[in-house]
C-alpha positions in Angstrom: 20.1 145.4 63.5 20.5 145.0 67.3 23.2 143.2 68.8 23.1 140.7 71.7 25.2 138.2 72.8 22.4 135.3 73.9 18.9 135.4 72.3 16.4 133.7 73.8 12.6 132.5 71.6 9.7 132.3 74.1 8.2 133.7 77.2 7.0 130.6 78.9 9.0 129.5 82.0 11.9 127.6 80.1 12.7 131.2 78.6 12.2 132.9 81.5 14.1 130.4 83.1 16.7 129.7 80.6 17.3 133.9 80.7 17.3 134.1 84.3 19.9 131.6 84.7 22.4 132.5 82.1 22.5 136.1 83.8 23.3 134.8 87.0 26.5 132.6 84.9 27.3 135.4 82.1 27.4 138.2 83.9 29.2 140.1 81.3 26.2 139.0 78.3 23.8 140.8 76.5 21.0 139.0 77.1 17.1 139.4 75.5 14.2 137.8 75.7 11.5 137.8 72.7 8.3 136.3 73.0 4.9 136.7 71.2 2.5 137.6 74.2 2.0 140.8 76.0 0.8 139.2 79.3 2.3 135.6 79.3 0.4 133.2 81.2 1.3 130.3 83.7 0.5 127.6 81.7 -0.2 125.0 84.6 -2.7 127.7 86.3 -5.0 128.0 82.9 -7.3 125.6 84.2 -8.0 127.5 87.6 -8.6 130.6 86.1 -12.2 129.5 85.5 -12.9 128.5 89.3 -10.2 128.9 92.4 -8.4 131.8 91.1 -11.6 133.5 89.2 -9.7 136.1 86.7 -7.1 135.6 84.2 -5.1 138.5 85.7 -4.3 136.3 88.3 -2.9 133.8 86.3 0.0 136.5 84.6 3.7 135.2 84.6 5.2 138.2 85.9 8.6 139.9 84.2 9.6 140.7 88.2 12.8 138.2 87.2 13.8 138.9 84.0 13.4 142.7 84.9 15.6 142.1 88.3 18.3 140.3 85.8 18.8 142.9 83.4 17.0 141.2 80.6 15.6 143.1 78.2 12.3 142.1 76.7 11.4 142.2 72.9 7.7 141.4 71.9 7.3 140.3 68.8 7.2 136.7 66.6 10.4 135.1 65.2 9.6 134.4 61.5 13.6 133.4 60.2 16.6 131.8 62.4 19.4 132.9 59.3 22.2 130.1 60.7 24.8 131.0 58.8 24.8 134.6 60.0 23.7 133.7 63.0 20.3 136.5 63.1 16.5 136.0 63.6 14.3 138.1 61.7 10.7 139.2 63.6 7.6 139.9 62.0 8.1 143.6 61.5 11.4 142.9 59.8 13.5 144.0 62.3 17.0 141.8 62.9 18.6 140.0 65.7 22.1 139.3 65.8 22.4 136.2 68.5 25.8 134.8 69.5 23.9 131.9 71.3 20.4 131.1 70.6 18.3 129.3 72.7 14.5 127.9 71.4 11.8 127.3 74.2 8.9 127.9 71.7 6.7 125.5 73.5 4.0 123.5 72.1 0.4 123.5 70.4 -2.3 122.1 70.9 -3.6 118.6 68.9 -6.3 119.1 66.9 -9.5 117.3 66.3 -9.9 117.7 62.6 -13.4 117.3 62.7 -16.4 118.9 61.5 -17.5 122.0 63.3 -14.5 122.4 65.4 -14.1 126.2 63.7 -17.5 126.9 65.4 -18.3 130.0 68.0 -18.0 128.5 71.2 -15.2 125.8 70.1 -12.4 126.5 71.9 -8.7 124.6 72.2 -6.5 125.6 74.7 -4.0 128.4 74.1 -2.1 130.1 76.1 -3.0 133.6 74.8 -4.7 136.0 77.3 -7.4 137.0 75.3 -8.1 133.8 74.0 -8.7 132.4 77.4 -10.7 135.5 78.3 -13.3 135.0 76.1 -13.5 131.5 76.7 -14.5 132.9 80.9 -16.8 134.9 79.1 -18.6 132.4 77.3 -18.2 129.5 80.3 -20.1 132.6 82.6 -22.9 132.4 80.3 -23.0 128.9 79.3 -25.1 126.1 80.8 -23.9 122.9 79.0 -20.0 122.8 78.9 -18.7 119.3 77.2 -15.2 118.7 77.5 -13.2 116.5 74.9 -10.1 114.6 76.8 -9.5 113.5 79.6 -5.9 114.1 80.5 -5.0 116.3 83.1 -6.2 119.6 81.6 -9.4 118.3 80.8 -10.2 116.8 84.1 -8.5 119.8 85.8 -11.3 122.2 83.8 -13.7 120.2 84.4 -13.3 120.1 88.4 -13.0 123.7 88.5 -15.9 124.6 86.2 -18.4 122.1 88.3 -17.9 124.8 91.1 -19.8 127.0 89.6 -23.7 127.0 90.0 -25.7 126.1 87.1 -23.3 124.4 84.9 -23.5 120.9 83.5 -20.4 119.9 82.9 -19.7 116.6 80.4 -16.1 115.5 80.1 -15.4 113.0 77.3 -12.7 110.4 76.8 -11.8 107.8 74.4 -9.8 105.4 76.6 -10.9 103.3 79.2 -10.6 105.6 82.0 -9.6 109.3 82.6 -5.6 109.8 83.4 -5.1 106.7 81.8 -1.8 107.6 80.5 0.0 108.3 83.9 -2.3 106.0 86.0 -3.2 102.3 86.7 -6.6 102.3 86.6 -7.3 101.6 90.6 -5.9 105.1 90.8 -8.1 106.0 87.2 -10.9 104.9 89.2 -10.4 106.9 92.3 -10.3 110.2 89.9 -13.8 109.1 88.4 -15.7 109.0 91.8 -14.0 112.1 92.9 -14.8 113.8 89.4 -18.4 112.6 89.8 -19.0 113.7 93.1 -18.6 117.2 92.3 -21.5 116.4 89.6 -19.5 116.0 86.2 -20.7 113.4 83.8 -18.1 111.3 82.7 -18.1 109.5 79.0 -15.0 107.4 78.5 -14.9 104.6 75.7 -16.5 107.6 73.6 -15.3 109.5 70.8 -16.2 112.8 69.1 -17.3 112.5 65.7 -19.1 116.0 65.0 -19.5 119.2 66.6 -23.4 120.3 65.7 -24.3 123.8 65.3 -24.7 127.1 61.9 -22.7 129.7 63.6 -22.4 128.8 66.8 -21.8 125.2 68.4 -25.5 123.9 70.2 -24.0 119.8 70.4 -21.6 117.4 70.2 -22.2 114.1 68.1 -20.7 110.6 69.6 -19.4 107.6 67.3 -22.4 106.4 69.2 -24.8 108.3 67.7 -25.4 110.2 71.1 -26.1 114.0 70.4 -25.1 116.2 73.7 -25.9 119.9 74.3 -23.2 122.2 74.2 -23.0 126.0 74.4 -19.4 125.2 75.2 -16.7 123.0 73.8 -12.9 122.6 75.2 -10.8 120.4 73.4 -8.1 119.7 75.6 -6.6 116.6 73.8 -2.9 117.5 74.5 0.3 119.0 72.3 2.7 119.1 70.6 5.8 120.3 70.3 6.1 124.1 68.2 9.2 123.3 66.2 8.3 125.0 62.7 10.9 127.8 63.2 13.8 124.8 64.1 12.6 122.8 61.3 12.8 125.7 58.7 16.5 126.0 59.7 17.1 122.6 59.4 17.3 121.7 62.6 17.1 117.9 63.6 13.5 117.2 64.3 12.8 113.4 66.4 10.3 111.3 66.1 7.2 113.3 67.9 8.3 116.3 66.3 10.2 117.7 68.5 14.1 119.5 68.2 16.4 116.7 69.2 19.2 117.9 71.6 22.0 116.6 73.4 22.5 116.0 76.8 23.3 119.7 77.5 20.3 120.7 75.5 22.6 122.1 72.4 20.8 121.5 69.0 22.0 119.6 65.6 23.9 123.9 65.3 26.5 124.3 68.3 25.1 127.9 68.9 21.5 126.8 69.4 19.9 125.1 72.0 16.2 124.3 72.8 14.7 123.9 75.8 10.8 122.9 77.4 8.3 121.6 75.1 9.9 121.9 72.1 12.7 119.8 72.6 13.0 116.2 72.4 12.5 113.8 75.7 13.9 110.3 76.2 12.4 108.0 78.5 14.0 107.3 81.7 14.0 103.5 81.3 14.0 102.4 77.7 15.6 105.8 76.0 12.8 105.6 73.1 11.4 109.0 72.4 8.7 110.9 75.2 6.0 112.7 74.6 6.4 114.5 77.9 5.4 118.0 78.4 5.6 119.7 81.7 7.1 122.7 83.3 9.1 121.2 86.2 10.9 119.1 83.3 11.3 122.5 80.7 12.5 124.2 83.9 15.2 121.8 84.1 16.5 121.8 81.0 16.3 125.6 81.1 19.0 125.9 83.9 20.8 123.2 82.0 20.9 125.0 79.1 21.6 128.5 80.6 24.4 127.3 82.4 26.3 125.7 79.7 25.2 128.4 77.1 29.5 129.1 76.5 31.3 126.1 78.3 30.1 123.1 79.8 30.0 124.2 83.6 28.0 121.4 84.9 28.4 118.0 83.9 25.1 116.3 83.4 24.3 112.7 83.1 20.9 112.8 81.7 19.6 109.4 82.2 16.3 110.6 80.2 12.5 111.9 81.5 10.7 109.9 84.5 7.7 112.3 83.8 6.6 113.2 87.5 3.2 114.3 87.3 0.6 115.7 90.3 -2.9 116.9 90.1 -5.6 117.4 92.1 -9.7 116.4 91.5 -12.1 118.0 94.2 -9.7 118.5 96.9 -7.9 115.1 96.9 -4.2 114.8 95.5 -3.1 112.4 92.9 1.0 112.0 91.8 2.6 109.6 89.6 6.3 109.3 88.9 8.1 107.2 86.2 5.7 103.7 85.2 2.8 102.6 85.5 2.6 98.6 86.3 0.7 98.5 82.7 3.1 100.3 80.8 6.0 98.5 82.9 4.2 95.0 81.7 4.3 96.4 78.1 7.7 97.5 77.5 8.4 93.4 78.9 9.3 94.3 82.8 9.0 91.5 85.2 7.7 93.1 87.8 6.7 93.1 91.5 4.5 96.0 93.0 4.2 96.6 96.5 0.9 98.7 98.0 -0.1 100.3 101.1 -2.8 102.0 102.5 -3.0 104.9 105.8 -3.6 108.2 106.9 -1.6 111.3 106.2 -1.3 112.2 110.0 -0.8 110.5 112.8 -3.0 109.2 115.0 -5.8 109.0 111.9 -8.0 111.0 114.4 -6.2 114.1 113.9 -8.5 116.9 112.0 -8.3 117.1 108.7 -7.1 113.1 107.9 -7.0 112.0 104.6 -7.0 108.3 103.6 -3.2 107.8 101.9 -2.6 105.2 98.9 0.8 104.5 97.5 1.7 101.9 94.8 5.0 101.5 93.9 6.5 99.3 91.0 10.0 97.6 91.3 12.2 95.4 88.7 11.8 91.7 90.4 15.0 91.1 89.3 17.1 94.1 90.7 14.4 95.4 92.9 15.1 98.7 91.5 12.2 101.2 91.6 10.5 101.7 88.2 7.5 103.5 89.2 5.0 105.1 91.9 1.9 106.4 92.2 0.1 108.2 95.3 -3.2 109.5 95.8 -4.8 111.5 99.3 -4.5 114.9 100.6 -1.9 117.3 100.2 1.2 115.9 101.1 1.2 113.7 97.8 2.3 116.7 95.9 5.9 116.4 97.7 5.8 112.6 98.2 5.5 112.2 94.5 8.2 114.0 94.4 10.1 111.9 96.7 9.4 109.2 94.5 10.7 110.7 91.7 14.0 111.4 93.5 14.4 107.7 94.1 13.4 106.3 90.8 16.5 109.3 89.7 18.9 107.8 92.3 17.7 103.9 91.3 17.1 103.2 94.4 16.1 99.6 95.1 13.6 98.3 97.6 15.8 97.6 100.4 17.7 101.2 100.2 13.7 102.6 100.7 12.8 100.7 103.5 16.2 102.5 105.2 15.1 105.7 104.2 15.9 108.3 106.9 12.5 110.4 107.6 11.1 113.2 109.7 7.9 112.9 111.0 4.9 115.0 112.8 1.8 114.4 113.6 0.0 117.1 111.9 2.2 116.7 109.0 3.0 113.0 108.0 1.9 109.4 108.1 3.2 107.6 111.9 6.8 106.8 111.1 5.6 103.4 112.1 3.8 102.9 108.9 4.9 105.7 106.8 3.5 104.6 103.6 6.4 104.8 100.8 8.4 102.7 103.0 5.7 100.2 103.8 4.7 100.0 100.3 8.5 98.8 99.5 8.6 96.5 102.5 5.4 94.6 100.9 6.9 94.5 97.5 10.2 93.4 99.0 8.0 90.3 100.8 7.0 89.3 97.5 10.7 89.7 95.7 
């Protein structure tokens, strides 16, 4: 049996994370880190493996950190959490002793359940280094790649797979629009022609029913009736959270199946936490339980949870997940930050939303101008911020951001028209319609 004093379930960056930041608090802790992988992966780069970056090796999460902060590193799979002697057990028997636990076992990915998914050439996205390897192997050979979903991964392989020659690349989605679930649709819509222009073939309103093939997949069947070729299939329908080894120790599980945790990220057992896609989100505005899965928010909760591992160091007033999320389709940027004016409408907000349209430099004949959207969402009552959206070049990565920030601080219309900025013109919008704060001066007309 080995001894440690904080034991920490997963390699992804809310272990790393969680690790790195209880060395820098604990300095006196015996600290390890098991996870299942070899060469862990970061998850948010998968997609670009297969275009921009070009090899998986480039994608590798490397133990630089964990190494500089005297982690030590146990590969293996936790089978057992033994709560009452407070031990894991791995796969080849061998037995932890924790004094503080912490879970960041991820998620998994949804499954179809359909006929044909177990084919050759069927592939749902895991983060396992040889998995994905393959799967470049058989995208370099294939001609007809069909996509199911079209969330962010899906769209995100499907852009970077359409810049290669000779592909045909089909991306399908049920709902009405791609990024449906952290878009309005004007933004949906914006994605599509982008998506299109780099010469993918978009199905939305369409669902897979069958995947054709004897050994090896050759098409896709529609509810439709629609037969598409396919040498390759990614499902990339989204996850959900890996909580089997909390829920054989009789951990609280919520609603999505997820570990529910406190506001310090300490589980239903005092001496284990859980942290990144396994744990349990609340939303931001109505406290009801989130889906949410991203690294910036398992990144938070990892420092959360590393620093108040022993005592509660940092008080923390977790108001719940805004879910900020940013992608980018063909070279142009899209961000969204807390609601959407549809989801705002459904959850019964009376609303007011305030839009504005410029350049991200200034004057708009500086090289390189992109056309700048924002569309932000306030309470009519208050005229607090609910939500935000942003599409254009670059600069919507860290203006989403911004948003974000302000929907955190519940800032209202008026505080965002006085926002104190720095300007440039290579760099941002003319401070004379700098488009956050003209998009809350229009919706502030209207409240």
């Amino acid at each position: 049996m080995k001894n440690y004093n904080i034991v920490v379930v997963g390699g992804g960056p809310a272990g790393v994370v969680t690790a790195v930041t209880a060395r820098k608090i604990y300095s006196d802790k015996k600290i390890v880190l098991i996870r299942n992988v070899e060469k862990p992966l970061i998850p948010c780069g998968i997609p670009y493996i297969y275009g921009t970056l070009g090899d998986i090796k480039k994608n590798i999460m490397a133990d630089t950190p964990l190494n500089n902060s005297n982690v030590d590193i146990i590969l293996g799979e936790v089978k057992e959490i033994d709560r009452a002697n407070k031990t894991v057990l791995l796969d080849n028997n061998e037995v932890i002793k924790y004094e503080k636990l912490v879970l960041a076992t991820g998620s998994i990915p949804f499954q179809l359940n359909i006929k044909g998914e177990n084919l050759k050439g069927v592939y749902y996205i895991k983060k396992s280094f040889n998995h994905l390897a393959n799967l470049k192997d058989e995208i370099e050979k294939a001609k007809n790649i069909v996509i199911i979903g079209g969330g962010f991964i899906g769209v995100e392989f499907a852009d970077e797979i359409a810049k290669l020659e000779n592909k045909n690349v089909t991306l399908i989605e049920m709902m009405d629009k791609i990024l449906l679930a952290a878009f309005d649709k004007e933004f949906c819509e914006i994605g599509e022609e982008k998506l299109k222009s780099s010469g993918v073939k978009i199905l939305t309103k369409n669902k897979v029913v069958e995947i054709l093939g004897d050994s090896k997949v050759k098409k896709i069947k529609l509810a439709s009736g629609e037969e598409i070729d396919a040498d390759v299939v990614i499902i990339a329908i989204g996850g959900k959270a890996n909580s089997k080894l909390a829920k054989d120790a009789d951990l609280l599980i919520g609603k999505f199946g997820a570990i529910w945790t406190d506001e310090y990220m300490r589980t239903t057992d005092e001496n284990i936490f859980a942290v990144g896609d396994c744990a349990e989100k609340k939303d931001f505005f109505t406290r009801k339980p989130s889906n949410a899965m991203l690294a910036s928010i398992a990144t938070a909760e990892a420092r959360i949870a590393g620093m108040n591992l022993y005592k509660l160091k940092v008080l923390r007033l977790n108001y719940g997940t805004i879910s900020i999320f940013s992608t980018a389709i063909n070279d142009y940027a899209f961000g969204a930050a807390g609601m959407t004016e549809s989801n705002a409408l459904k959850e019964g907000f009376e609303i007011v939303t305030g839009n504005f349209e410029t350049v991200d430099k200034h004057p708009g004949s500086m090289p390189e101008s992109r056309k700048l959207k924002v569309k932000l969402i306030f309470s009519k009552d208050s005229g607090i911020l609910l939500g935000g959206q942003v599409s254009g070049g670059i600069t919507v990565g860290e203006m989403i951001n911004l948003i974000g920030l302000a929907i955190q601080s519940k800032m209202s219309a008026t505080e965002i028209i006085t926002f104190q900025i720095g300007t440039h013109p290579r760099l941002t919008s003319a401070p004379t319609v700098y488009p956050i704060i003209k998009a809350a001066e229009n919706a502030l007309m209207l409240l």
